[in-house]
C-alpha positions in Angstrom: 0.0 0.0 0.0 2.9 2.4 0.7 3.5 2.2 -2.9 0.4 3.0 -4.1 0.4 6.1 -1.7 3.9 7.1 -2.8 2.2 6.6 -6.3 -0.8 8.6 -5.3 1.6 11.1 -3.2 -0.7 11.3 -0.3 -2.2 9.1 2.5 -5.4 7.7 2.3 -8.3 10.0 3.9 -11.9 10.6 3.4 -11.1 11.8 -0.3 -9.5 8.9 -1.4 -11.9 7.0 -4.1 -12.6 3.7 -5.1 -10.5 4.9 -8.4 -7.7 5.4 -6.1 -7.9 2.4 -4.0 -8.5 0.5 -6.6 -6.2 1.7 -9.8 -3.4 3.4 -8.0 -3.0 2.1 -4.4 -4.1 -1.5 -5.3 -5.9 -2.7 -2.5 -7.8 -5.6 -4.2 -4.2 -7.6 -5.0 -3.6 -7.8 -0.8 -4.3 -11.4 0.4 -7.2 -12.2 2.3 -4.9 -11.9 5.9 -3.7 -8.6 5.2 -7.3 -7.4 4.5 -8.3 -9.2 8.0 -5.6 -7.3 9.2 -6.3 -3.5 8.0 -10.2 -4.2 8.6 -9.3 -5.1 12.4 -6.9 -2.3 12.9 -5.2 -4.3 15.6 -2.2 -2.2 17.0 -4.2 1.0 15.5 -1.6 0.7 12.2 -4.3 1.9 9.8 -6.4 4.8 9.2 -10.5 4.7 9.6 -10.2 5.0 5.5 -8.1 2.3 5.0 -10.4 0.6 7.3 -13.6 0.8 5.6 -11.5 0.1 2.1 -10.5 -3.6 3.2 -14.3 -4.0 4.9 -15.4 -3.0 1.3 -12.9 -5.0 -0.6 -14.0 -7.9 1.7 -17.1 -7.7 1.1 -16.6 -6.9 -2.5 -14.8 -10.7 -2.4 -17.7 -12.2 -1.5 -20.1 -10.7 -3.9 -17.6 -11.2 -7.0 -17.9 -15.1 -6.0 -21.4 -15.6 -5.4 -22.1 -13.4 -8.8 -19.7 -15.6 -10.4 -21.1 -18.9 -9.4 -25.1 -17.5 -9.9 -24.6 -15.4 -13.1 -27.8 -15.1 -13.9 -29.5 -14.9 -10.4 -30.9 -18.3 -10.9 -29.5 -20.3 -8.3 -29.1 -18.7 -5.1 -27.2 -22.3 -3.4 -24.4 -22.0 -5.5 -24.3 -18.1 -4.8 -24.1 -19.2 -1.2 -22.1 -22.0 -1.6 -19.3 -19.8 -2.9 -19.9 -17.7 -0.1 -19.1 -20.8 2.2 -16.0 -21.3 -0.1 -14.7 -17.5 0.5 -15.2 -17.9 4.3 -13.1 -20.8 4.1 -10.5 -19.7 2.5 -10.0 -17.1 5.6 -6.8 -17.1 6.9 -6.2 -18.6 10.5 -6.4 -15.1 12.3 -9.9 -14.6 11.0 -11.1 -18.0 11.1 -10.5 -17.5 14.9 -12.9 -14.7 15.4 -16.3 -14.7 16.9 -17.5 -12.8 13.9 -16.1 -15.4 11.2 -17.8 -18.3 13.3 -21.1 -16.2 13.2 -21.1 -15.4 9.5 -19.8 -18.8 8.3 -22.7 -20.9 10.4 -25.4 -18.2 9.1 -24.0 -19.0 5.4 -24.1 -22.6 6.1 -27.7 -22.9 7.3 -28.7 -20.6 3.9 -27.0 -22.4 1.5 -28.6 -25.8 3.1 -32.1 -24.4 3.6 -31.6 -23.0 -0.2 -29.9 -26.6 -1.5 -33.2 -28.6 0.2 -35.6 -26.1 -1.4 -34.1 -26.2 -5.0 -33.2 -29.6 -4.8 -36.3 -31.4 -2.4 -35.4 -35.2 -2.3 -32.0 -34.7 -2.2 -29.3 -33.7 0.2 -27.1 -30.9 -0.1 -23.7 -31.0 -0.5 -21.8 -31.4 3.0 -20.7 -27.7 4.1 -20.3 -28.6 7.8 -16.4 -27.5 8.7 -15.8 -29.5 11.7 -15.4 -26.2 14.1 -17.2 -26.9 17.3 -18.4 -22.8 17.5 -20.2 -22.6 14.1 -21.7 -26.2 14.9 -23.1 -25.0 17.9 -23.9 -21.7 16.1 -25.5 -23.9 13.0 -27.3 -25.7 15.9 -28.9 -22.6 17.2 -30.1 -21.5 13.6 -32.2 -24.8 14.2 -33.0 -23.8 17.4 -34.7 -20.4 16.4 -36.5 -22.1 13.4 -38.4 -24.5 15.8 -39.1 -21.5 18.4 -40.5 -19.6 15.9 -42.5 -22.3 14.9 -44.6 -22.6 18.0 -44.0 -19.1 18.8 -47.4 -16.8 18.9 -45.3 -14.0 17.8 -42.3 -15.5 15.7 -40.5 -12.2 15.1 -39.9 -11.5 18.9 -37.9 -14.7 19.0 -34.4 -13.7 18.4 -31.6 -15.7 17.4 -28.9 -14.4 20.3 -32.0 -16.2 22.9 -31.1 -19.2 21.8 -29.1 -22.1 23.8 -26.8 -23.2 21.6 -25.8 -19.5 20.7 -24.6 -18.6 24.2 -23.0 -22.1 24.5 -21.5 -20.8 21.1 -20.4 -17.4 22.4 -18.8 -19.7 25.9 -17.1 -22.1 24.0 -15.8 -19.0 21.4 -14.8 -17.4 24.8 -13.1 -20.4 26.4 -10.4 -21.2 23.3 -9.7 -17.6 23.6 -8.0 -17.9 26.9 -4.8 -19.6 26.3 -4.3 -17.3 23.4 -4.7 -14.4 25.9 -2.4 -15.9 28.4 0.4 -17.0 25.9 0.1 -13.2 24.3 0.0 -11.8 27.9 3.5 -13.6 28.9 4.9 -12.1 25.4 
């Protein structure tokens, strides 16, 4: 990015463009990490507008997939299938945060509601990752759909009144600790 700046011969601020960002500083040929990086701000490197840059570019990512694998708005499993497939391919920083877990059990239970409905009599392709917080977030997803079921008023049934989501948020919680502690001694 310093290049880009140099290139630009400023710093990015509130005036910066998408033109800028994206023909003279570059930001869309950063990896996915150092986006995670930039749109966390950890250490307070980055400036708000290279902030919201990398939260666009991210975002961005994932809407350049799922247009390329449902072209034609047609079929919107495989636009959340490659949704899935951009969350997965998060690097290991990312894939660690409570917000990743959220989003990637939320695009899970889509793209399988979406799979059964387009395809009834069949099952969907596996998604499931094997991570114990989005299965317990994926669980609660099942949790709310019942509740609001057999709820009188199935909007007031919200999804962080779930179980499984604040067994979700504790288990999240609990593999943070020795990461605290081992940073903490650093």
């Amino acid at each position: 990015m310093d290049a880009g700046y140099q290139k630009l011969g400023k710093a990015a601020d509130a005036g910066t463009t998408d033109q800028d960002w994206h023909g003279t500083i570059r930001i869309q040929k950063l990896d996915r990490r150092a986006l995670y990086a930039i749109t966390t701000n950890h250490g307070g490197l980055f400036s708000a507008a290279e902030v919201r840059a990398a939260q666009s570019e991210v975002a961005a990512i994932e809407s350049r997939a799922s247009h390329a694998a449902n072209p034609r708005g047609t079929d919107a499993a495989a636009a959340a299938k490659a949704t899935i497939t951009v969350l997965d391919g998060a690097g290991p920083e990312e894939k660690a945060s409570l917000e990743w877990a959220q989003k990637r059990a939320a695009a899970q239970v889509r793209y399988q509601a979406l799979a059964k409905e387009r395809h009834q009599g069949r099952a969907a392709l596996s998604v499931e990752t094997g991570d114990p917080v989005v299965n317990r977030f994926v669980k609660a997803w099942g949790e709310l759909e019942k509740a609001q079921a057999y709820a009188e008023d199935p909007k007031s049934i919200r999804i962080a009144d779930m179980a499984s989501w604040s067994k979700a948020i504790a288990l999240w919680t609990s593999l943070q600790e020795p990461h605290t502690k081992v940073l903490g001694r650093l």
